[in-house]
Structures are given as structure tokens and as C-alpha cells.
N, CA, C and O of each residue as an XYZ file, in Angstrom:
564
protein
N      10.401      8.792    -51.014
C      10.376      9.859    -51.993
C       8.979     10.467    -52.045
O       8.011      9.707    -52.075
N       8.799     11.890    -52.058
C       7.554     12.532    -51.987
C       7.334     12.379    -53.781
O       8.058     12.382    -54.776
N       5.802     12.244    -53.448
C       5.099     12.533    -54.893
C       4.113     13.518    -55.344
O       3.526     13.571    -56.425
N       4.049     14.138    -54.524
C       3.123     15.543    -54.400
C       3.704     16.910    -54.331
O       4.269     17.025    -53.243
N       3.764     17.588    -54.775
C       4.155     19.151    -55.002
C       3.260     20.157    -54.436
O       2.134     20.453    -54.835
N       3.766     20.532    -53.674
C       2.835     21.864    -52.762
C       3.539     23.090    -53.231
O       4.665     23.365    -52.815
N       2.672     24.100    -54.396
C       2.935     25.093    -54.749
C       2.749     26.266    -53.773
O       3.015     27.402    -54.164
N       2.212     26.007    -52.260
C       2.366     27.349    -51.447
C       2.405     26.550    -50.459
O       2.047     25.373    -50.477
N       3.002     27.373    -49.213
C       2.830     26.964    -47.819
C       1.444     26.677    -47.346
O       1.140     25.714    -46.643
N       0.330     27.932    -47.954
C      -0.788     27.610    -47.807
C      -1.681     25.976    -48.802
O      -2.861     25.636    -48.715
N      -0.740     25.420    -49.508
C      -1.695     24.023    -50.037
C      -1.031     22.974    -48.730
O      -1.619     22.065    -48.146
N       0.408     23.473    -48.524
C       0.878     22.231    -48.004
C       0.105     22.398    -46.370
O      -0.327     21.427    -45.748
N       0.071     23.312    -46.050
C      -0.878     23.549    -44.763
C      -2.744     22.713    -45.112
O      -3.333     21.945    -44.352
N      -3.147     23.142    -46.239
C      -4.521     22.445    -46.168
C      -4.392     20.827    -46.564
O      -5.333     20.034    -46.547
N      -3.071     20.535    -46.910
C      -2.951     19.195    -47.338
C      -2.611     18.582    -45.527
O      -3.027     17.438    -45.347
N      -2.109     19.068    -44.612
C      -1.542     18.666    -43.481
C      -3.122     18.420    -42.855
O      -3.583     17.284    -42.740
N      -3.551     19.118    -42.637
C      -5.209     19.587    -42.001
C      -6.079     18.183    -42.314
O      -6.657     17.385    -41.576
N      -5.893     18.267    -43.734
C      -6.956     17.416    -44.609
C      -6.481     15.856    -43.912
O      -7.319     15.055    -43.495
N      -5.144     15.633    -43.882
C      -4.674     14.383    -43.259
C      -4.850     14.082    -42.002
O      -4.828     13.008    -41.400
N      -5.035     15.204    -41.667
C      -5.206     15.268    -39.969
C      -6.682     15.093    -39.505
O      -7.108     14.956    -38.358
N      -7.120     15.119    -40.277
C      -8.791     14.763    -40.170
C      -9.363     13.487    -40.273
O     -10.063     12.891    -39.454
N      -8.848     13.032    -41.752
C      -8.836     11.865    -42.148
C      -8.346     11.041    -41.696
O      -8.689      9.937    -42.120
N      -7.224     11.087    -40.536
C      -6.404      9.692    -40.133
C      -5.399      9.680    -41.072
O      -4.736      8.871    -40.422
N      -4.578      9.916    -42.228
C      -4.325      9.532    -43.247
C      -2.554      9.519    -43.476
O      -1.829     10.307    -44.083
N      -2.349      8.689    -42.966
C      -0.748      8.702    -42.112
C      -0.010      9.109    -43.091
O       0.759     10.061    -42.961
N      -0.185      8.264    -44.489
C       0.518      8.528    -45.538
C       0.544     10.278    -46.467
O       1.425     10.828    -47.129
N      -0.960     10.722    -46.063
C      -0.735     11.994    -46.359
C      -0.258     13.021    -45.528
O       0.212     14.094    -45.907
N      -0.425     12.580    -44.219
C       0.487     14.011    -43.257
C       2.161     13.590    -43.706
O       2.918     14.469    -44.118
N       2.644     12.032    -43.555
C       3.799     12.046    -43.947
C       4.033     13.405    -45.297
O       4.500     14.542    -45.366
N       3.611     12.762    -45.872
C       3.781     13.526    -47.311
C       4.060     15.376    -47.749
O       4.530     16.071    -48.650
N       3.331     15.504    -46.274
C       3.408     16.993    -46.184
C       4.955     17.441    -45.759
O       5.473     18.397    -46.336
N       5.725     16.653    -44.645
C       6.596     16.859    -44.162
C       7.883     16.381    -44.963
O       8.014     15.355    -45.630
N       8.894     17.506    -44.693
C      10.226     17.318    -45.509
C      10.849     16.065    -44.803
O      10.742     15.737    -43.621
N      11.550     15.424    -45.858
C      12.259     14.441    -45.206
C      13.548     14.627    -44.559
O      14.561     14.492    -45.245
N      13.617     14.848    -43.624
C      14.543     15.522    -42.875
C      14.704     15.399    -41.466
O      13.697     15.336    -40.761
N      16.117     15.347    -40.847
C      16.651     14.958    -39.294
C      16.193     15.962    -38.905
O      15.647     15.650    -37.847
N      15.981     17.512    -39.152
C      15.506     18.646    -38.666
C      14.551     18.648    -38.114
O      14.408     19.106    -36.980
N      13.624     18.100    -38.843
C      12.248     18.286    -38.725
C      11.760     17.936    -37.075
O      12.216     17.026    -36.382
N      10.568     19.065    -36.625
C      10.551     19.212    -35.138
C       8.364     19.346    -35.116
O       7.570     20.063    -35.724
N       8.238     18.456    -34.287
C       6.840     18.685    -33.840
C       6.444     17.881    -32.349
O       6.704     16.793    -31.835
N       5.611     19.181    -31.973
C       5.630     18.884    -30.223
C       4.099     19.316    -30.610
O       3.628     20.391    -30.983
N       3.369     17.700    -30.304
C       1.834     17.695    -29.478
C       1.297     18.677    -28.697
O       2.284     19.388    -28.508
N       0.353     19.207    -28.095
C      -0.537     20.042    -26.660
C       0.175     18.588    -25.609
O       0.118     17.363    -25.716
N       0.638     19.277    -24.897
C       0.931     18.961    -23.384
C       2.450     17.356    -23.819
O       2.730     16.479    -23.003
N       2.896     17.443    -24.809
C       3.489     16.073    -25.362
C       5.193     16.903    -25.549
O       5.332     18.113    -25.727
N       6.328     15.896    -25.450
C       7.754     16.447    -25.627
C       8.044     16.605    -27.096
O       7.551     16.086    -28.097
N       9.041     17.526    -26.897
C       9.486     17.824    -28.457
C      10.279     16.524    -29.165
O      11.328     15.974    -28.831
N       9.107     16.177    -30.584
C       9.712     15.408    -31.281
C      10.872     15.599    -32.342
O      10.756     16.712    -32.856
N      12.003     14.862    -32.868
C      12.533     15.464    -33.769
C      13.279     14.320    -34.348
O      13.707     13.329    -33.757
N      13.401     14.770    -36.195
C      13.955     13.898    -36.918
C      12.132     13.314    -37.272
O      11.062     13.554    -36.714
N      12.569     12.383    -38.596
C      11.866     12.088    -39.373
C      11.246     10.562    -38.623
O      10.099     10.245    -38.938
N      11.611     10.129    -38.160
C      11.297      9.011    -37.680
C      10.159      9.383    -36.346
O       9.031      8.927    -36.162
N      10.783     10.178    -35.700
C       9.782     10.061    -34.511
C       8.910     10.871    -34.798
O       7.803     10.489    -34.418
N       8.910     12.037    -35.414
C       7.530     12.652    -36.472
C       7.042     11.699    -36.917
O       5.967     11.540    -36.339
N       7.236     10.811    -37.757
C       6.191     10.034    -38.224
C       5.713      8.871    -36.887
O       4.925      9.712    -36.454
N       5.577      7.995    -36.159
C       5.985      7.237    -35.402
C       4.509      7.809    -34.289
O       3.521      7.223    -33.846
N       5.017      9.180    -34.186
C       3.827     10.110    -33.448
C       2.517      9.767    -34.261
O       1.711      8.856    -34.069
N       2.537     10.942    -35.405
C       1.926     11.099    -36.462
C       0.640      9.484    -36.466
O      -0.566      9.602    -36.250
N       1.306      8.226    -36.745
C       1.038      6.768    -36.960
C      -0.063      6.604    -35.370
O      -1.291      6.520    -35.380
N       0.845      6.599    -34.127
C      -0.341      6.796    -33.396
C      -1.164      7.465    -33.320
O      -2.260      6.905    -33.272
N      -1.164      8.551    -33.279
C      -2.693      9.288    -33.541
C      -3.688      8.770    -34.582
O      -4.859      8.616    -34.235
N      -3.208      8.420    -36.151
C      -4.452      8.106    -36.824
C      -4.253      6.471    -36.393
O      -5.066      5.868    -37.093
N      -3.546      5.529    -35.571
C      -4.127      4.350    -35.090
C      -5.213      4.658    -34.400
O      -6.175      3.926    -34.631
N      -5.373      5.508    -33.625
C      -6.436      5.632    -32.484
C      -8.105      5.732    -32.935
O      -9.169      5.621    -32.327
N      -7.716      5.995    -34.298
C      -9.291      5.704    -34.610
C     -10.228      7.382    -34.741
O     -11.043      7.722    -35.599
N      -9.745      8.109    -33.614
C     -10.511      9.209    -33.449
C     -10.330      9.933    -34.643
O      -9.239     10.208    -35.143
N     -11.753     10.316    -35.203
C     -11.774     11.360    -36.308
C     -11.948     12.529    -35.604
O     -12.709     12.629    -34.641
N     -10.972     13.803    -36.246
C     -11.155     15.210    -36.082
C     -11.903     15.971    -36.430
O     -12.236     15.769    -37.597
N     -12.413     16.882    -35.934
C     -12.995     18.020    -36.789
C     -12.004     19.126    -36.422
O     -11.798     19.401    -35.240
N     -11.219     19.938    -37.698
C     -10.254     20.878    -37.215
C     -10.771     22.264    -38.176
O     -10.930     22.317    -39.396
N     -10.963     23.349    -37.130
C     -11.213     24.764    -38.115
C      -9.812     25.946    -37.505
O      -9.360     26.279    -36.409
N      -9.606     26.183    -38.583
C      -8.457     26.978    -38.360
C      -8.682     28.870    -38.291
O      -9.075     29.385    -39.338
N      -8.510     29.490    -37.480
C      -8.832     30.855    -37.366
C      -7.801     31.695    -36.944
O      -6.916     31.305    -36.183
N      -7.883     33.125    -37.512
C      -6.917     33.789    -36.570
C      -5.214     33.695    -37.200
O      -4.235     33.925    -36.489
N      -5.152     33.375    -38.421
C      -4.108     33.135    -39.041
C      -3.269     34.292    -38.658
O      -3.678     35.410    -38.342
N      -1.981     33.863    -38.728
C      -0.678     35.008    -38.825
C       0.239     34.671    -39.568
O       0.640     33.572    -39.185
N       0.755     34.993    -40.368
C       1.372     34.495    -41.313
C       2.941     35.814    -41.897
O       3.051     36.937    -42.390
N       3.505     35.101    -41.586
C       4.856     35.549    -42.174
C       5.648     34.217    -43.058
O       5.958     33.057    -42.784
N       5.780     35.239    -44.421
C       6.313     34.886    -45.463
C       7.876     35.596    -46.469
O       7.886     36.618    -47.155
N       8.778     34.841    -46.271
C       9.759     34.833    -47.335
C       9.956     34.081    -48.181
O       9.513     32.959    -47.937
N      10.723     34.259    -49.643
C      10.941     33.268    -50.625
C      11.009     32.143    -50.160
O      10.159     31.341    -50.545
N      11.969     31.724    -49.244
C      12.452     30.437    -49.050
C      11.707     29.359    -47.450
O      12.017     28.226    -47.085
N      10.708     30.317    -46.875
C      10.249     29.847    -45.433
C       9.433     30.854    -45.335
O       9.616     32.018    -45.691
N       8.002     30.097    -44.558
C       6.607     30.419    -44.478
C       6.228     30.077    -42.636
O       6.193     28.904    -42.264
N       6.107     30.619    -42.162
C       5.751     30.860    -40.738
C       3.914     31.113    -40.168
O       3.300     32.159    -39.959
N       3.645     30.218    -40.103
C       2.021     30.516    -39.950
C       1.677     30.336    -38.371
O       1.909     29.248    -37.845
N       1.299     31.064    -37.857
C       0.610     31.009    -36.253
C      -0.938     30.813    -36.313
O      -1.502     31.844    -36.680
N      -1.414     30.222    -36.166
C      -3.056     29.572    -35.983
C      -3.797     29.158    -35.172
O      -3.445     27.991    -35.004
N      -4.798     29.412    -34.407
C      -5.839     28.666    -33.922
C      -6.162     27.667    -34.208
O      -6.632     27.610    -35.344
N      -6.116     26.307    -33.388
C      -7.092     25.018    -34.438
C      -8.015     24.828    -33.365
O      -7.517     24.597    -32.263
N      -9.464     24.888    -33.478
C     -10.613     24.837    -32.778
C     -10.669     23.241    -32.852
O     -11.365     23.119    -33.860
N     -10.337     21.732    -32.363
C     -10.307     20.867    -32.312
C     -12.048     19.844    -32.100
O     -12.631     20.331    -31.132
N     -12.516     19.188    -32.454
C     -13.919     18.503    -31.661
C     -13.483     17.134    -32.776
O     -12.755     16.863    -33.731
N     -14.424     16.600    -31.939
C     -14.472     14.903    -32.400
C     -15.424     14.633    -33.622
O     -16.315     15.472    -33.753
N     -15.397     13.758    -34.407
C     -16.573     14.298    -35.376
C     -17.661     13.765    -35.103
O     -18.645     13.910    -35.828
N     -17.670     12.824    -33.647
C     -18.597     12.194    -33.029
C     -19.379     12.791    -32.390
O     -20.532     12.423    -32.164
N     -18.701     14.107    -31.893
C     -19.365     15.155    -31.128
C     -19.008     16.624    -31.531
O     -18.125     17.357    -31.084
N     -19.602     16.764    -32.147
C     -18.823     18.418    -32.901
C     -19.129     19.598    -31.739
O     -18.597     20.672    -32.020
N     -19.926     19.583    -30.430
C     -20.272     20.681    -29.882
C     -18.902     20.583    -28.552
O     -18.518     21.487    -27.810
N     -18.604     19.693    -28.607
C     -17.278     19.076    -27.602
C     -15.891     19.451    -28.311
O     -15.173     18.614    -28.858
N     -15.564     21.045    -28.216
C     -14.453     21.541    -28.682
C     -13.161     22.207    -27.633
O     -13.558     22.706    -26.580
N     -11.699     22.218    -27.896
C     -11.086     22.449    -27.714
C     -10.120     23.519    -28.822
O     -10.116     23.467    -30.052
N      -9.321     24.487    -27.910
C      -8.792     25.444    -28.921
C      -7.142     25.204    -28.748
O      -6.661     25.437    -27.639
N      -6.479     24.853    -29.569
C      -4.879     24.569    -29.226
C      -4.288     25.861    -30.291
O      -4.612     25.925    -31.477
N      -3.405     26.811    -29.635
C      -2.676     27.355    -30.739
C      -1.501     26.867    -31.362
O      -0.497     26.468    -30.773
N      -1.653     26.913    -32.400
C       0.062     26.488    -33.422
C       0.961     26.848    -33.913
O       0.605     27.851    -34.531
N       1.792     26.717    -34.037
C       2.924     27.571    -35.232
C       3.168     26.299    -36.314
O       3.376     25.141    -35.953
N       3.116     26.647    -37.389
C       3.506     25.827    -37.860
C       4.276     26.417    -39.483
O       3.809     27.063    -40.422
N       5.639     25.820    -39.216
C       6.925     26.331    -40.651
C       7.133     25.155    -41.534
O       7.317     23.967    -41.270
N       7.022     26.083    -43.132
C       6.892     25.370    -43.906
C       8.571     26.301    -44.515
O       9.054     27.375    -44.157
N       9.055     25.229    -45.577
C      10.220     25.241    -46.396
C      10.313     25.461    -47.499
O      10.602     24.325    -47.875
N      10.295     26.272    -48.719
C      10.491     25.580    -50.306
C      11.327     24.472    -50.163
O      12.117     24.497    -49.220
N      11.314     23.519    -50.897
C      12.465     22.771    -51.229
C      12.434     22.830    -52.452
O      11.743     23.607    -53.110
N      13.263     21.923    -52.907
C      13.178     21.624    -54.668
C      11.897     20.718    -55.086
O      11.678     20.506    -56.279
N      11.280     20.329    -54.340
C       9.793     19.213    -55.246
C       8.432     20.052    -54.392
O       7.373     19.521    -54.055
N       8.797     21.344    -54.200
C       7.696     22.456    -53.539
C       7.903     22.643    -51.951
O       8.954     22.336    -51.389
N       6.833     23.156    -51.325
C       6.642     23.662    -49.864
C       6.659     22.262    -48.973
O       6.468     21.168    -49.503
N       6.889     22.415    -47.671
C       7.264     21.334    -46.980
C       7.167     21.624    -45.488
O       7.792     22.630    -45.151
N       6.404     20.852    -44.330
C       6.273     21.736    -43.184
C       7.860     21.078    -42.327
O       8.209     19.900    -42.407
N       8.570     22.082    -41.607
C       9.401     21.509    -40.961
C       9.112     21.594    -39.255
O       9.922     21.298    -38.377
N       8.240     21.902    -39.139
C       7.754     22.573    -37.877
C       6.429     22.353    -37.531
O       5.531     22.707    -38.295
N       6.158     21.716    -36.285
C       4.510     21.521    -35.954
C       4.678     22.144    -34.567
O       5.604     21.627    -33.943
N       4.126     22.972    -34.016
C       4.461     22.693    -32.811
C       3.058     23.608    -32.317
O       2.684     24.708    -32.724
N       2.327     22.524    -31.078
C       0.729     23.338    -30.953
C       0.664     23.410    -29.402
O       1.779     23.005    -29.070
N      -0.013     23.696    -28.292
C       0.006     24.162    -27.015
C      -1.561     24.508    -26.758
O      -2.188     25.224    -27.539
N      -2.073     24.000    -25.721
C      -3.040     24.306    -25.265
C      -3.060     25.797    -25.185
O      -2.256     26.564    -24.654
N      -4.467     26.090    -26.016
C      -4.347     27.559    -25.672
C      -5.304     28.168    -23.883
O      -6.386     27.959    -23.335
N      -4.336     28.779    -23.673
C      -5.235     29.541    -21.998
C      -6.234     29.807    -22.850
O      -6.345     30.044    -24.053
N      -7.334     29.650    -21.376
C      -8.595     30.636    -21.272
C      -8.634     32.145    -20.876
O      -9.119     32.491    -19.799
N      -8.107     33.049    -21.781
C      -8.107     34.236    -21.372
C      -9.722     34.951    -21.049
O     -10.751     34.458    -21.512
N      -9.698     36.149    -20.201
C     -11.406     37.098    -20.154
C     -10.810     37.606    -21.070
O      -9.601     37.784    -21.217
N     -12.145     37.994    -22.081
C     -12.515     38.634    -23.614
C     -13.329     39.664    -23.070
O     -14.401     39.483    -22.493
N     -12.454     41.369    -23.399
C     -12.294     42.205    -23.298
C     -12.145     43.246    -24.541
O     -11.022     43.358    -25.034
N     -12.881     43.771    -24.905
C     -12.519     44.410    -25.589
C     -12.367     45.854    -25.737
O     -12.724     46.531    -26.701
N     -11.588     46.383    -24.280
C     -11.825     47.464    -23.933
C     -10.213     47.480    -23.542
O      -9.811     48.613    -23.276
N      -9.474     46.701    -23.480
C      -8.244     46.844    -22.950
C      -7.420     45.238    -23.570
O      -7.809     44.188    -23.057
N      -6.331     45.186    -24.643
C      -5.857     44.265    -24.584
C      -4.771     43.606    -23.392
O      -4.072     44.283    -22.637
N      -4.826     42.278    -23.437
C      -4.272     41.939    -22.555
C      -2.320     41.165    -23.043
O      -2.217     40.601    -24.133
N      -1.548     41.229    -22.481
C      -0.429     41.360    -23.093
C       0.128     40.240    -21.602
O      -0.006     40.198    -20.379
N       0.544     39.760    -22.299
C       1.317     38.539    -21.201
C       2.693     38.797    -20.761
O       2.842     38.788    -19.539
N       3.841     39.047    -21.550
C       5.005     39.285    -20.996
C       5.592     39.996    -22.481
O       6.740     40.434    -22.544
């Protein structure tokens, strides 16, 4: 049973972050609806799904010890009453080495439910190294 109430997609997003930094198994759980739905796929890792293997994932990563440093940029955000859609940058580094960074992009969907916002969706991907141009955007397909 959740005990925390996320009054926007945007708390339950800085509550996900904040756990994700910290190691803090019990608070990323917390972010996520309890639910068979629920879907999150790692950079370069298979699509997880259902509540069990979300968490299970989730558990190894903060076993591993490694602390994050995560800054989020570049937000996109689409919002309805009932579901919150955020596309993001997470600039990734170790907090052992903060100049040792990586950029993964994300999507990540959040839910109202009845006890507040809820992410049902993680899903992040190495982002390409595109040339930075600012004379011509570049458009993939």
C-alpha cells in the first residue's frame, strides 16, 4: 500500500529522481503504481513489465552501491486530467566523478490514480551523439 500522495506528475517525477540518486528502493517503489501494466526499459536493457520485475530491476541498481548524479533538461511535457507524458534528458555522472557524464533520453508517464500521480512508464535510451548545428535542424525520420 502506497503512503505518499503525489499532487502533480511533476512531484511524483522529482520524488522518482530523488530515489534514483539516493539508492532508495523503497522510494522509487513508491513512486510507481501498483500495477501488472506498469512498463520500464533501462539504456541498452529489455522491456520490463508488471510490478514485480520493475521493482526486482529497480533493487539491483540501488544494490550496486553506485551513487548518481542526475540533471534533467530539455523537458517536454504533455498533460491531460488523467495522464502526464514527460520526455527528458537525464545528464547521468557518478557522484564519485561528476565530470564523467553520460546523456540518456526518457519518456517517462505518469497516471492520476485515486491516492495521487503515479509513474506507469520508465523507459530511457542512450541518447546519439548528434553535430550541433544551429543553422539547419536535423530531423531523423
Amino acid at each position: 500500500m502506497k503512503t505518499k500522495t503525489f499532487p502533480t506528475p511533476q512531484d511524483c517525477e522529482a520524488a522518482f529522481y530523488e530515489a534514483l540518486e539516493t539508492n532508495n528502493l523503497e522510494a522509487m517503489m513508491e513512486v510507481w503504481a501498483e500495477d501488472e501494466e506498469i512498463v520500464c526499459v533501462h539504456p541498452g536493457g529489455p522491456r520490463l513489465a508488471g510490478y514485480e520485475q520493475v521493482r526486482a530491476s529497480w533493487a539491483a541498481i540501488c544494490a550496486s552501491g553506485q551513487r548518481l548524479k542526475v540533471q534533467i533538461t530539455q523537458p517536454v511535457i504533455t498533460q491531460s486530467m488523467m495522464s502526464s507524458v514527460h520526455s527528458v534528458h537525464e545528464t547521468l555522472s557518478l557522484a564519485s566523478d561528476p565530470k564523467a557524464s553520460q546523456t540518456v533520453v526518457a519518456t517517462n508517464v505518469y497516471m492520476r490514480t485515486a491516492n495521487g500521480w503515479r509513474m506507469i512508464v520508465h523507459h530511457a535510451a542512450h541518447a546519439p551523439e548528434l553535430p550541433r548545428s544551429s543553422d539547419t535542424p536535423m530531423i531523423l525520420h
